[in-house]
C-alpha positions as CSV (number, residue, x, y, z in Angstrom):
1,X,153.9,104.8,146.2
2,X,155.8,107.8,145.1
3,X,154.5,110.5,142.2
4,X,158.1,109.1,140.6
5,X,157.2,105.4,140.9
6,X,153.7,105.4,140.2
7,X,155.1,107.7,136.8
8,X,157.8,104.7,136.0
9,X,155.0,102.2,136.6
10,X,152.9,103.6,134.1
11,X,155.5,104.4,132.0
12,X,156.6,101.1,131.6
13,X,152.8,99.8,131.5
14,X,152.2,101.7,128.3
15,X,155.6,100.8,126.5
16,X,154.7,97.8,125.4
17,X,151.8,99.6,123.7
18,X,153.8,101.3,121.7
19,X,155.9,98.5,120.5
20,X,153.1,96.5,119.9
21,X,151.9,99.5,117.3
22,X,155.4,99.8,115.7
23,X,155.2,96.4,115.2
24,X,151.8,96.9,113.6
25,X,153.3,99.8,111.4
26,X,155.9,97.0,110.3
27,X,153.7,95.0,109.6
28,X,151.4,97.1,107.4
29,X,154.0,98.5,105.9
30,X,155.4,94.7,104.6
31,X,151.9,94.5,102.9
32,X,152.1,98.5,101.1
33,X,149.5,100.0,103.8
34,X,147.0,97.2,102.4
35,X,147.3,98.8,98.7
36,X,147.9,97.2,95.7
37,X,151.4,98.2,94.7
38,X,150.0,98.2,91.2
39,X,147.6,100.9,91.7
40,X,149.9,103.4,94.3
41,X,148.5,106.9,93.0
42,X,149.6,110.0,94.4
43,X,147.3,110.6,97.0
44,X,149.0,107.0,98.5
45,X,152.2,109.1,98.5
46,X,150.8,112.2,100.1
47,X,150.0,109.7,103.0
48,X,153.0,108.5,103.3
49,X,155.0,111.7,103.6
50,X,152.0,112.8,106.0
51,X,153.1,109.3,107.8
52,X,156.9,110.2,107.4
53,X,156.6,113.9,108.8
54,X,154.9,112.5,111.8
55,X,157.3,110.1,112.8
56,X,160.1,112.8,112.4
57,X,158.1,114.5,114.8
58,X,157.8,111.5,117.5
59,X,161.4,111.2,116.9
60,X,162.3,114.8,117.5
61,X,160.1,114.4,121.1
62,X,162.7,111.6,122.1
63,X,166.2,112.0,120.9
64,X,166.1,115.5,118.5
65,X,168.0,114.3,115.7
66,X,164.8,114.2,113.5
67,X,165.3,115.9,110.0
């Protein structure tokens, strides 16, 4: 096996890992992060423009069009 192939093996091995967490990021998200929409305080929103930033970021790594 070459560096290349073993590299696209693992590549594709840890994929669906990824998808499976986005999916879990859906998920949460469908349920407000597990918060009370009732109760959302600031310090709820400082974590999700903590959450937004670092998906920008992820994004920037893979197609840099990221605001």
């Amino acid at each position: 096996m070459t560096t290349q192939s073993a590299a696209f093996d693992t590549y594709l091995h840890r994929l669906p890992m990824i998808l499976d967490k986005i999916e879990a990021l859906r998920q949460l998200a469908d349920d407000h992060f597990g918060q009370n929409p009732d109760a959302i305080h600031w310090g709820h929103v400082g974590n999700l423009g903590r959450v937004d930033q670092a998906l920008d970021d992820l994004l920037a790594i893979f197609d840099g069009n990221a605001e």
